[in-house]
N, C-alpha and C positions, 0 to 999 in steps of 0.2 A: 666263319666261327661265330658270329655276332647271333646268328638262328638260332642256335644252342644253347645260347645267355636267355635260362627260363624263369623267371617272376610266378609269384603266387597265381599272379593274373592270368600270364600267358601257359603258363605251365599245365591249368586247368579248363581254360576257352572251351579247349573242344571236346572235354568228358561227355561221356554217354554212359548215365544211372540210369536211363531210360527201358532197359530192358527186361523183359521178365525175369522173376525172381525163381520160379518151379520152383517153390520150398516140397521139400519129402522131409518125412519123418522118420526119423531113423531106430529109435525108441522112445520108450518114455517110462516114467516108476515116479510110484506118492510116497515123498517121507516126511513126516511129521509136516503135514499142513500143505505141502508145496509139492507142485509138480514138474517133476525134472526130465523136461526132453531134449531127446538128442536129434538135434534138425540139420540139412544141408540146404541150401539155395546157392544159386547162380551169381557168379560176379561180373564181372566186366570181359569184354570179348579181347583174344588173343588170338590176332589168324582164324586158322577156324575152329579155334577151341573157346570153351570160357573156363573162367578160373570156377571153380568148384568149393563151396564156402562151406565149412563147417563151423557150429556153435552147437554151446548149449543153452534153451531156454529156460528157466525157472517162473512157473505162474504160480499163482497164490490160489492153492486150491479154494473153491465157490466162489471164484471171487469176478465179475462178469467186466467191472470194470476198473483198470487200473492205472499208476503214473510207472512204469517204469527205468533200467539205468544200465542203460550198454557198457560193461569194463572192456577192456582190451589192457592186459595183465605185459608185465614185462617181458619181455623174448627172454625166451629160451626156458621158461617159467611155468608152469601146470597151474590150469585153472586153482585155487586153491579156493575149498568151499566153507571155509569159516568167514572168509572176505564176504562170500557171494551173502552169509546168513545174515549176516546183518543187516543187509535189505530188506530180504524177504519178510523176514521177523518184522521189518516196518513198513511190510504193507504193496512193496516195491517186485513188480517182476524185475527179472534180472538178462540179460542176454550174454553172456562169453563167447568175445568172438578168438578162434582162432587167426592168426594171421602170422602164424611161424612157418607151417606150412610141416613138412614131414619132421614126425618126434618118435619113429619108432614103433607106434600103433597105425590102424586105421582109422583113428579118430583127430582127423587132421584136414586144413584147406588143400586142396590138389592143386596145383600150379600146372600151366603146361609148359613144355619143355623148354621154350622159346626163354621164359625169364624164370626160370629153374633157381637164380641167384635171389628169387625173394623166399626161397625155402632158406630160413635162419640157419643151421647147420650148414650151407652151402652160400652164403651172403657175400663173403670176402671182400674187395676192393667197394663191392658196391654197397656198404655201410657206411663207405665215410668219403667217396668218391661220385663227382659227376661226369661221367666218359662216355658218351659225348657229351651226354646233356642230364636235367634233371629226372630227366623219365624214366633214363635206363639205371635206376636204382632199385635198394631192394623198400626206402623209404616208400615210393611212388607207391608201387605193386601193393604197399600193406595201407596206404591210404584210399587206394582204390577197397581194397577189401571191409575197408570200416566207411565207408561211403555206401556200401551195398547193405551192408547189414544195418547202417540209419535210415537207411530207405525199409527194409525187413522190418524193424519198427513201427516206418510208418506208417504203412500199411494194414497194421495190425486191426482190427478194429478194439479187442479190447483193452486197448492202450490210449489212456488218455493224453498225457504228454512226455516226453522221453527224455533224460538227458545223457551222458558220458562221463565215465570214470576211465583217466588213464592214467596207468603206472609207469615210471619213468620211459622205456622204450613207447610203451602205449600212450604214455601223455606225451609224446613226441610226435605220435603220428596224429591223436586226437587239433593238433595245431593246423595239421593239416586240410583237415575235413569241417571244423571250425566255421569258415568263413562261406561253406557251400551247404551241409547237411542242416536238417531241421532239426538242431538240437536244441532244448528250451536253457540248458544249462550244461556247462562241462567242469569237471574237476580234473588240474593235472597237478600228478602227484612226484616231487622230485623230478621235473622237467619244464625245461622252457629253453631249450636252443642252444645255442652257441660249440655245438659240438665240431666246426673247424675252429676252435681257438683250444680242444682238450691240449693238455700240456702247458698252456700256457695263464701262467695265473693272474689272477686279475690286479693285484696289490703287489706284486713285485716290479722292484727297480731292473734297469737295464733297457738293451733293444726290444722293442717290438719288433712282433716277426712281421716281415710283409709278405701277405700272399701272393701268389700266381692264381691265373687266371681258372684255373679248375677248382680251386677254391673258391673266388668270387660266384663261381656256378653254381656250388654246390651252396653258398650262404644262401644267395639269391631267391634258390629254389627247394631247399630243404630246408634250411633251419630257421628253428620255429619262430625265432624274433623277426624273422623276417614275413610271419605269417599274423602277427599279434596286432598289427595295425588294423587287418582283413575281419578279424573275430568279430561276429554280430550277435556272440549268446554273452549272458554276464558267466564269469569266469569267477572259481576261486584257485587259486596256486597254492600247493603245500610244500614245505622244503624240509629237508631233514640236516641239519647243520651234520656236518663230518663227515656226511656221504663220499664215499670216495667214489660213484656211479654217475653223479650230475656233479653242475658246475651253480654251484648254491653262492655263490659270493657275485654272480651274472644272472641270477633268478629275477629279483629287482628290477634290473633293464628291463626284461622282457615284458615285466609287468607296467611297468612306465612305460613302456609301447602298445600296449592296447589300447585297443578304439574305443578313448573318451568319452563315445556314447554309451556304453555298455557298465554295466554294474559289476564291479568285481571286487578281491579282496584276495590281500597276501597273510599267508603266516608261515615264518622259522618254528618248526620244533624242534626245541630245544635239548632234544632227549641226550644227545650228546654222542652216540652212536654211530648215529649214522642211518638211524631207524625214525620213523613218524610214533609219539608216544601216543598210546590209547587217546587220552586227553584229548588230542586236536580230532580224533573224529566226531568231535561237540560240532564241528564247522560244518562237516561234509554232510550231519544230517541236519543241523538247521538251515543251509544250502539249498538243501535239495527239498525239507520240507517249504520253501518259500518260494523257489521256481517248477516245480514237480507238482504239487501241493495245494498251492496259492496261498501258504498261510501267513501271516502277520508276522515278519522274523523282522529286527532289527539286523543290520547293518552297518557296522560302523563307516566313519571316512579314513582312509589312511591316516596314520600316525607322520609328526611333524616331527624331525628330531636335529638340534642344534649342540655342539659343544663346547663352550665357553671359559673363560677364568670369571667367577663370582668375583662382589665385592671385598670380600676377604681371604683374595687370592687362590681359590682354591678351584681346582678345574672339574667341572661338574658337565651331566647334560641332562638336557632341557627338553622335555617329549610333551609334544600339545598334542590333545585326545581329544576324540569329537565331544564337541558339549552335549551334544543330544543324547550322548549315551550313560548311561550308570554306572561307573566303574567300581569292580570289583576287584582286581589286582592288578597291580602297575609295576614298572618296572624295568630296569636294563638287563643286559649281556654285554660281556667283554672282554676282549682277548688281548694280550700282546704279541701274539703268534700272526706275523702278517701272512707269509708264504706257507706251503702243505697245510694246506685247510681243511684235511681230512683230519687232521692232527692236532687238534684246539681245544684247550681248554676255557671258555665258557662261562666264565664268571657271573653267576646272577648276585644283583643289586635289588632287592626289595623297596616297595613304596615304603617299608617302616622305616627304611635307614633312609628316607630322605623327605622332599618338602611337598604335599600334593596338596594344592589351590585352584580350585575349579578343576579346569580341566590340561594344568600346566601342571606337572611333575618333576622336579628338579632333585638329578640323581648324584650324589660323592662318585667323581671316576678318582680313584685312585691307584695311579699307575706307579709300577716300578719304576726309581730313579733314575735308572743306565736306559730305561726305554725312550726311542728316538720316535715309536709312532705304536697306534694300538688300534682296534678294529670295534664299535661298539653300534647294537641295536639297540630299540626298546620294542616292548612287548603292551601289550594291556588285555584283559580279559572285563569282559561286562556281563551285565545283570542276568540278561540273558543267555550265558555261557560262550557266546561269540567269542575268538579269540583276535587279532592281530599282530603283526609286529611292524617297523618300520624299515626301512631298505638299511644294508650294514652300509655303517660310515668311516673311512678310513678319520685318524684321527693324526695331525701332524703337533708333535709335543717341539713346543717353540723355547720354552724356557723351564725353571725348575720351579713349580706350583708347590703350594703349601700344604697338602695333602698328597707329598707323594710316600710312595710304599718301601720298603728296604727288603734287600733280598732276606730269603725266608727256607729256613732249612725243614720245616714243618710241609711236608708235602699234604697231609691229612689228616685232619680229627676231627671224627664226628661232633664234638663239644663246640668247637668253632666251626667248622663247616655245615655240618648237617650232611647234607646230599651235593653239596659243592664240593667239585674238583673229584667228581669219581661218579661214574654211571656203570650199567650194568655194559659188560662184554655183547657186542653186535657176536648176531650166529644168526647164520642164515637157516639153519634147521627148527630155530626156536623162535622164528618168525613168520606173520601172517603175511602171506603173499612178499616174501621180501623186500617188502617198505615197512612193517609197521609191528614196532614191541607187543609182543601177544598179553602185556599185562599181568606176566607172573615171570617169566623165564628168565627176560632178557631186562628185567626189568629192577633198579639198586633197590635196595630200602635198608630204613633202619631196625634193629631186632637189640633189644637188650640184652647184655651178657654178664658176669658174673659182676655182684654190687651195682646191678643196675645198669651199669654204663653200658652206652649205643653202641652198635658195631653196623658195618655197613656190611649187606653182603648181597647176592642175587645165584638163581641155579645156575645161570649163563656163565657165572665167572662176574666181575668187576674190573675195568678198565682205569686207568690215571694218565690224562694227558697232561697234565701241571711238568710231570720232568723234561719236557724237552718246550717250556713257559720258560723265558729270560730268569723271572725271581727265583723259581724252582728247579733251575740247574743243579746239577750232582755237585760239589766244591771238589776240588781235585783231591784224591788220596780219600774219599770218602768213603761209609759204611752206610748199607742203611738198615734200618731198625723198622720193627714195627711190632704190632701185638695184636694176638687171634685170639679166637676161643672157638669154641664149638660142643655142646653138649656128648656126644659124643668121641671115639676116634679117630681123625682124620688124617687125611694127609692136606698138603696146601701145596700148587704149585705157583710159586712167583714168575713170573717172564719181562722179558724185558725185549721188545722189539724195534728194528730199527729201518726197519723200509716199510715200504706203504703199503704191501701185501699182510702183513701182519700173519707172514705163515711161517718166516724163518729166523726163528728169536732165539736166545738164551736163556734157559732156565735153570733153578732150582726148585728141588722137593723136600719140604720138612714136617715133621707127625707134630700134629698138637693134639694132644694126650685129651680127651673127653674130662668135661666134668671141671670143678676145680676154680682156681682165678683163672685171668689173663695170660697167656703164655707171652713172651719176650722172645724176639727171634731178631737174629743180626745175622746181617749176609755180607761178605765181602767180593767183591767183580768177579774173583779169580772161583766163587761157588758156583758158578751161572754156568753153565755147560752147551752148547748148540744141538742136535739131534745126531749130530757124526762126531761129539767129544769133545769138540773145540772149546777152550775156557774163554770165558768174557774177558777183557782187557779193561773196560773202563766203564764208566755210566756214562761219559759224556757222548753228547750226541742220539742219547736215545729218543724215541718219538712216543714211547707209551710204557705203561707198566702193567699187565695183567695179571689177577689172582685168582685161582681156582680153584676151589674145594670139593675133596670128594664128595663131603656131606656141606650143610648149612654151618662155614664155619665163618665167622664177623669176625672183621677186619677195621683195625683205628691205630691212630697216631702213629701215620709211616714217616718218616723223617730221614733225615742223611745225619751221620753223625761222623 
C-alpha cells in the first residue's frame, strides 16, 4: 500500500510533456480587434491513445508580439467571454483551456476511454477520492491537460511571457502544474486546497475528524496546500468571503505555505456574496502587468494583525501595513458568526472610525456582549490601487471590554449603515464566469427615494446575513417591519431562508404602490409561505433575508418590532 502514498514529488517524477503537440486548427473569426481560434493539440499518452485537447485562442489582432494568460474556468462552467475581454482589451492573448471533457457539443477535450472519469459529467468517486493512488483521479487527468497546454504556450513564438488564471476548480488544478510548468505568474481564484476537510469547519468547537488512510492519499497528492510549498512562480490568491464553493476561512494556510522564495499576495473580497467584486480585479491586472509586462507595480507585504484590550479598556485591533507603501484605505471586517461561513455578515470598520499612525492602524472591535468569540480581518488598499487583506483571526472574548455592543433590533438603515449589513443577492446567471459581481446586477448601491432619503437596492435582489448575527436575532414573538419605495408599481418579495442551498425559503409578496413617500410594510412569520404552502413558524434560526423587486424598488430600516 506504501507505493500508492503519492507526493507532489513522486506523483509527478515520471511525467512525459515531452511529446508533440500536432496543434490543428479548427476555426478562427476577427471580432472587434482580436482573433478567435478554435485549436486542438495533443495531450499526454494513454495506452495507445493520447488525450485530445481542446481550447480556444484569442490573439490581439496585428499584434506580432505578445505576453499572454492561460484561464482554466470552473468545471462544469462555459468559457465565458466577457472574463476573456478583459485581457485582450489589455494587450493580453488569452488561451481557454478545456479540461471538462464531453459538455454536449464537439467542442470539447476527448479523453480515451481508459480514464473516461476525468470527463466532468462522469468524475464521481474520483473528485474527491484516491483509489488506489493519486493518479487514478479526475484531478491528475486535468492537470495533465493544463500542463500541455503551458507547454502550447510555450511554444508559441509570438508569446513573450505567459501566466495562469484559475477559477476555483481551475485554480485547483493550476496548484498542481505550479511547481513543473513555465508559468511567469498564476492567479487562483476562490481556491487553495483543503477539499478532504469539505464539511468540516475550521473555527468550530468539538471532535476533529481523523482520517483514514485514502484520505491521507488523497491530501498527499491532490490537494493544493499540499502543492504550495512546490510553487516556483509568484502567486496572487483571491477569495470571495461567503462562497459556499471553497474553503475561504483555510485560504490563509495555504498561503502561509508557499515557497518563501516566491512573491506573492492574498486578498478577501469582501463583496459578501460569495462573488469577487469588480474592484479586486485592480490586483489581477497590476499582477499580471508586473510579471507579464515587466512594469514597475508595487507590492505590498502581508498585513500584520493583533487583537488587544487598549489602555482604556476597550478591545480594538491593530493591523501594521507595509511602510513602504501609501495607504489609501484602511481598515477591518468582523463577524460573530464563527460556524456556516457561507452565512456572515461582515462588518466593515473604516480607518475614519479609528487611529492610523504610520503605518499602525488601530480599529474599535466592538462586539456583542453575550458574544463568547468573533472572527475579524484587516484589509488596506494603496496608492497604487493594490489591494490586500490579512489571514481571518479567530478572536477569543476573555472578559466584558468597555466598548461592547447590546443587542440590536435594527437589522438595517441606510443612515447608519450605508452598504453594511446587506449586499447584493449572489445569482449565478448575473455573473462573470461564476466568481465575479458583473458591476451592475449582482451588485447593492444606494439610490435616493422620496425626501431624499437612501435606499438600498440591486437588479439581483439584496441579501441580509445580520438575522442569523447573535445581536441581530429575531426576539421571540417578533414582527418585522421595514420600508420600500419605488418610482413606479411594484411588487416586493421578502424570503427568509434557512439552509445553505438558499433554494428552499419562505416567502412573502407585497405591492408598494409607485410614486409617493416611503411605504411601511409589517410581516408576521405566519405571512411567509414555502413554495408547497407551508407557513413559516418563527424567524429564529434563519441564515439570511432576501429582497426582490420587480422593478428598482429601495429598501431601509428593516427592523424586528
Amino acid at each position: 500500500m506504501a507505493s500508492t502514498f503519492l507526493t507532489p514529488v513522486t506523483l509527478w517524477k515520471d511525467f512525459d510533456d515531452t511529446l508533440p503537440l500536432e496543434e490543428e486548427s479548427l476555426s478562427e473569426r476577427k471580432e472587434e480587434g482580436v482573433v478567435i481560434r478554435a485549436v486542438r493539440f495533443l495531450g499526454r499518452q494513454v495506452g495507445d491513445e493520447r488525450v485530445r485537447i481542446y481550447a480556444q485562442y484569442y490573439l490581439p489582432q496585428g499584434e506580432e508580439k505578445f505576453p499572454a494568460v492561460m484561464v482554466l474556468f470552473e468545471a462544469g462552467c462555459p468559457f465565458d467571454e466577457r472574463f476573456v475581454r478583459r485581457f485582450t482589451a489589455r494587450g493580453y492573448g488569452v488561451l481557454c483551456v478545456d479540461y471538462c471533457g464531453e459538455n454536449g457539443t464537439d467542442a470539447h477535450t476527448v479523453y480515451p476511454a481508459a480514464v473516461d472519469y476525468a470527463n466532468f459529467v462522469r468524475a464521481g468517486s474520483h473528485l474527491d477520492r484516491a483509489e488506489p493512488s493519486a493518479k487514478e483521479t479526475s484531478w491528475y487527468e486535468w492537470a495533465c491537460v493544463a500542463r500541455y497546454a503551458a507547454k502550447f504556450l510555450s511554444t508559441r513564438a509570438e508569446v513573450t511571457r505567459f501566466g495562469a488564471i484559475g477559477l476555483r476548480t481551475g485554480g485547483e488544478v493550476l496548484f498542481k502544474i505550479a511547481p513543473y510548468a513555465p508559468l511567469s505568474c498564476m492567479i487562483s481564484v476562490c481556491a487553495a486546497g483543503w477539499l478532504a476537510y469539505r464539511g468540516m469547519e475550521k473555527f468550530a468547537d468539538g471532535e476533529k475528524r481523523v482520517f483514514d488512510e485514502e484520505h491521507h492519499r488523497f491530501i498527499a497528492g491532490i490537494d493544493s496546500q499540499s502543492y504550495a510549498p512546490y510553487v516556483c512562480c509568484p502567486v496572487l490568491l483571491l477569495s470571495a468571503v461567503n462562497d459556499k464553493k471553497h474553503d475561504y476561512d483555510r485560504v490563509y494556510d495555504t498561503f502561509q505555505q508557499l515557497n518563501p522564495a516566491v512573491d506573492k499576495a492574498f486578498l478577501y473580497s469582501s463583496h459578501g456574496n460569495g462573488l469577487i467584486g469588480m474592484h479586486s480585479l485592480a490586483d489581477i491586472d497590476l499582477f499580471l502587468d508586473k510579471y507579464l509586462k515587466a512594469r514597475s507595480v508595487f507590492l505590498c507585504e502581508p498585513i500584520g494583525l493583533t487583537v488587544e484590550e487598549d489602555e482604556e479598556g476597550n478591545l480594538v485591533a491593530r493591523a501594521t501595513f507595509d511602510e513602504e507603501g501609501e495607504l489609501r484605505e484602511c481598515g477591518i471586517f468582523y463577524t460573530e458568526r464563527i460556524t456556516g461561513s457561507h452565512a456572515r455578515d461582515w462588518t466593515r470598520v473604516l480607518g475614519s472610525a479609528a487611529q492610523v499612525n504610520g503605518n499602525v492602524g488601530t480599529f474599535p472591535l466592538s462586539l456583542y456582549e453575550k458574544s463568547s468569540r468573533a472572527l475579524v480581518y484587516a484589509f488596506a488598499n494603496y496608492s497604487n490601487n493594490f489591494s490586500v487583506t490579512s489571514k481571518i483571526q479567530e478572536v477569543i472574548v476573555k472578559k466584558p471590554y468597555k466598548n461592547v455592543c447590546f443587542r440590536s433590533r435594527i437589522i438595517y438603515s441606510s443612515e447608519r449603515d450605508g452598504l453594511n449589513g446587506i449586499s447584493g443577492f449572489r445569482r449565478r446567471a448575473r455573473s462573470i464566469a461564476d466568481c465575479f459581481a458583473d458591476g451592475k446586477g449582482v451588485d447593492a448601491k444606494l439610490l435616493p427615494g422620496y425626501g431624499g432619503i437612501m435606499g438600498a437596492t440591486a437588479e439581483a435582489g439584496l441579501v441580509s446575513y445580520r438575522v442569523n448575527e447573535p445581536r441581530y436575532a429575531a426576539p421571540d414573538g417578533a414582527s418585522l417591519r421595514l420600508d420600500a419605495y419605488c418610482r413606479e408599481d411594484a411588487t416586493l418579495k421578502v424570503t427568509f431562508y434557512f439552509d445553505d442551498g438558499e433554494e428552499n425559503g419562505f416567502s412573502a409578496e407585497v405591492r408598494v404602490a409607485g410614486g409617493g413617500k416611503w411605504k411601511s410594510i409589517l410581516l408576521d412569520a405566519a405571512d411567509f409561505k414555502s413554495a408547497t404552502g407551508v407557513h413559516m413558524e418563527s424567524f429564529s434560526a434563519a441564515l439570511s433575508l432576501v429582497f426582490v423587486g420587480s422593478a428598482e424598488v429601495l429598501v431601509n430600516n428593516v427592523l424586528w418590532i
